[in-house]
C-alpha positions in Angstrom: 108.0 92.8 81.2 106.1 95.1 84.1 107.2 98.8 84.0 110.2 99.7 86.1 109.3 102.6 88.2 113.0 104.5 89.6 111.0 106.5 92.1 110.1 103.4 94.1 113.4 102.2 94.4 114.4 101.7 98.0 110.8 102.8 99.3 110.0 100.7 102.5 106.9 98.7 101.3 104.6 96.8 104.1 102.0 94.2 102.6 99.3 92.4 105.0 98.3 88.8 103.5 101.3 89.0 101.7 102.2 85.1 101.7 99.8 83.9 98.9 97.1 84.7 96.3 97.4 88.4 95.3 99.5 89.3 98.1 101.9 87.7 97.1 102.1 88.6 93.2 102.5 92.3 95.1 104.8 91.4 97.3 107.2 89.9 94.7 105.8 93.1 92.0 107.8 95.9 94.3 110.9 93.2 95.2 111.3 93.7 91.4 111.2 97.5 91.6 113.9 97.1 94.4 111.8 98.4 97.5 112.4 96.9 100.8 109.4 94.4 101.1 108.0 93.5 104.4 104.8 91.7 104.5 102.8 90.1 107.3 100.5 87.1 107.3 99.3 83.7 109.7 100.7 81.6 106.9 104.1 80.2 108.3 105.2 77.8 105.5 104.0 79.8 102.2 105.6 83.2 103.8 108.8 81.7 104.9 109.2 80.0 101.2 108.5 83.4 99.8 110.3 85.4 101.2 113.3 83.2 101.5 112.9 82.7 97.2 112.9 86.4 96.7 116.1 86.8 99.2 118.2 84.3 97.4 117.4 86.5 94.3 119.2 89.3 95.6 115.9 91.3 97.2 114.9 92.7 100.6 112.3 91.1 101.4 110.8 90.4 105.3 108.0 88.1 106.7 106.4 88.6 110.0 103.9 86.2 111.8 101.4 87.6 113.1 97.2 87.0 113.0 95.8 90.6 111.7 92.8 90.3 114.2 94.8 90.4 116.9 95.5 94.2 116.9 98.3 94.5 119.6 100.2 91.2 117.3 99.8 93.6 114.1 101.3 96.9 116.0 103.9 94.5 117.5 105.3 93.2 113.6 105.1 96.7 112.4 106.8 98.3 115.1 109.5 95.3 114.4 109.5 96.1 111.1 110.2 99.8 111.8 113.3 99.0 114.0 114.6 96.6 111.2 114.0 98.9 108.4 113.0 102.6 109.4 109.5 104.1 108.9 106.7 102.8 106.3 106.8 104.6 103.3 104.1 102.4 101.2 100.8 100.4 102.9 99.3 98.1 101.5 96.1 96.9 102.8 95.5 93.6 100.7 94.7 91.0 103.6 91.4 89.5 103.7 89.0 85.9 103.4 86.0 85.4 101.2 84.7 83.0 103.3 80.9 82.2 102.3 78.2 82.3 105.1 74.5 82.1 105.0 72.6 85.1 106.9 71.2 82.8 108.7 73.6 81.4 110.6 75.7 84.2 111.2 76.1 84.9 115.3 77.3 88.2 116.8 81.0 86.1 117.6 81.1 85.5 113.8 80.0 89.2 112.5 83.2 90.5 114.4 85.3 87.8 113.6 84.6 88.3 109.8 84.7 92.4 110.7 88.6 92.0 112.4 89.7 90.0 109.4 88.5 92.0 106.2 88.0 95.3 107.6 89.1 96.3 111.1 93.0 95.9 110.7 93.3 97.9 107.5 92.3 101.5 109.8 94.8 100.1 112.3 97.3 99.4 110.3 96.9 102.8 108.1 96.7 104.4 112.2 100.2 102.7 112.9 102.4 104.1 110.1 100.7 107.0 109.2 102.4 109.3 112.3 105.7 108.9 110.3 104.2 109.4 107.0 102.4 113.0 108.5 106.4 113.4 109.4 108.0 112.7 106.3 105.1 114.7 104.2 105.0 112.0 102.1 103.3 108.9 101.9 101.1 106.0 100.1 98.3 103.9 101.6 96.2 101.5 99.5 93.1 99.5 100.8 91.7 96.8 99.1 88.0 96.5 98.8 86.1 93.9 96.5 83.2 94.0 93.4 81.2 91.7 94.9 79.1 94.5 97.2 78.8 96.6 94.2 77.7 93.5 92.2 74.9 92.3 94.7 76.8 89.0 95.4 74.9 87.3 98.4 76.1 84.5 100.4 78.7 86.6 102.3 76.7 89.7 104.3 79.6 90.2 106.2 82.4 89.9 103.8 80.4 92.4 101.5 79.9 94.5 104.1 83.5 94.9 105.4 84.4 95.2 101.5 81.6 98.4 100.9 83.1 100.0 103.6 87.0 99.7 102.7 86.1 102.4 100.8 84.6 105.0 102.9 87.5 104.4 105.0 89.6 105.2 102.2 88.1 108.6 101.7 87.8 109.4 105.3 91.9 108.8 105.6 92.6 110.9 102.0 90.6 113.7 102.9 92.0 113.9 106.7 96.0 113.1 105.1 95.5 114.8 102.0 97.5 117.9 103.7 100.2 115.8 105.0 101.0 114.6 100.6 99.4 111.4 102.0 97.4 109.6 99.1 94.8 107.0 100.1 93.4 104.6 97.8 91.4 101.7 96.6 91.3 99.2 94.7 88.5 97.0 94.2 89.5 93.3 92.0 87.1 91.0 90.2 87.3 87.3 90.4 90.9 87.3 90.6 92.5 83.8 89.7 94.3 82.6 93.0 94.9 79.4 93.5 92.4 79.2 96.0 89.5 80.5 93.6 90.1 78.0 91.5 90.4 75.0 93.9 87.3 76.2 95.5 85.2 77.7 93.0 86.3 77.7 89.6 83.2 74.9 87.9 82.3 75.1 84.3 79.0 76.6 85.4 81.2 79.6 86.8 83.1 80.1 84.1 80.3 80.4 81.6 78.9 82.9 84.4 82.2 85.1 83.8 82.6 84.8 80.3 79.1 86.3 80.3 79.6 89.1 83.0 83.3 90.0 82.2 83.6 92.8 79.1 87.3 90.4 78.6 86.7 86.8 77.8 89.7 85.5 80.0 91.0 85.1 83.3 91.9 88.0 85.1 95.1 86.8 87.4 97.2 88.1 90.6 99.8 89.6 88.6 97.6 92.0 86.5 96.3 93.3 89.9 99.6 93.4 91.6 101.3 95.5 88.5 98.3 98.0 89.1 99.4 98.1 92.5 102.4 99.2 92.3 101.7 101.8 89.3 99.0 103.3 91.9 101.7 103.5 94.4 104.5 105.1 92.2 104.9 108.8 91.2 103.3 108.3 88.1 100.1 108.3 90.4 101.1 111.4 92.1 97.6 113.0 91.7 95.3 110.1 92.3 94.0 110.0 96.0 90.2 109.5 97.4 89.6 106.9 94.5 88.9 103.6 94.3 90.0 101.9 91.3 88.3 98.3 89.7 90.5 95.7 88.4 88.0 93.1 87.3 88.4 92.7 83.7 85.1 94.8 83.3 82.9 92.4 85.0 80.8 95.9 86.5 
């Protein structure tokens, strides 16, 4: 049973990638603290069946289409969002793809494609709720970065890259917010057990790779980040801001 935290009850809560993998495990984490979830992804079917389970369950819960590297489609959904449910109380930053891609090949085109989808549209969203946050005096954005720059994974420049620099957006946002009781965090998973790491990538060679590298010999899975999530974002985190935070089963 996750913790119930009463101060997050009714908060306005906006996820991006929020239709599957972790995203959704965070999603359905503050539907069960009773906030008013909204979360935006490109994935029609897994979103709709989402967010249509967790509303038959009693929650308020919202899905909006839109592709996150299309910057004037992500204002659009959160300024629908807004009109629907009033200002943003609670960001979180969570979309992203891993996708592998040798140095080699990668062309200018591809560098900003992979830029707009892991990194670009966390600042923009964070630039399009925070005017109401700086209003209210009160607010909680949390990025998510990865291990896997501070591990020296390769295969993925520009995914690692996007992912080292989550975090000195992070502090760059805390430190300019900080004022305004605006706390700006990271957090920074392992090999988190999605459905799509395991489809794709979960062989017996990489498994005896993480039971080596992780200090717990177990899978670490979506839930165990998304309860973290929502602990970060509560009260009882009133004094953490400017941090990044590791959930990766001590793999670093």
């Amino acid at each position: 049973m996750a913790a119930i935290y009463t101060d997050l009850e009714g908060k306005r809560v906006l996820v991006t990638g929020g239709g599957s993998g972790i995203g959704a495990s965070i999603v359905r984490q503050f539907a069960a603290q009773k906030c008013k979830v909204a979360f935006i992804d490109i994935a029609v079917d897994v979103s709709q069946a989402l967010a249509a389970e967790l509303s038959t369950q009693g929650h308020a819960v919202r899905f909006e289409k839109a592709d996150l590297r299309d910057i004037a489609a992500l204002r659009a959904a959160i300024s629908r969002i807004r009109e629907a449910w009033g200002p943003i109380d609670i960001l979180i930053n969570n979309a992203a793809h891993d996708e592998r891609h040798a140095t080699a090949d990668v062309t200018p085109e591809y560098w900003d494609e992979r830029i707009a989808v892991n990194l670009k549209h966390q600042f923009f969203a964070a630039q399009a709720v925070l005017p109401d946050m700086q209003a209210a005096r009160s607010g909680v954005i949390i990025n998510f970065g990865s291990i896997s720059w501070m591990i020296g994974q390769g295969g993925m420049a520009a995914y690692t890259t996007s992912k080292s620099a989550v975090l000195g957006l992070t502090r760059s946002l805390a430190r300019d917010y900080g004022p305004y009781n605006i706390r700006v965090n990271a957090i920074a998973p392992g090999w988190i057990m999605t459905q799509r790491q395991i489809d794709k990538w979960l062989t017996p060679e990489a498994l005896k790779e993480l039971e080596l590298r992780q200090c717990l010999k177990r899978r670490i899975v979506p839930d165990e980040v998304a309860r973290f999530t929502v602990f970060l974002a509560s009260e009882e985190a009133s004094a953490c801001t400017n941090q990044q935070y590791v959930v990766d089963g001590g793999w670093i």
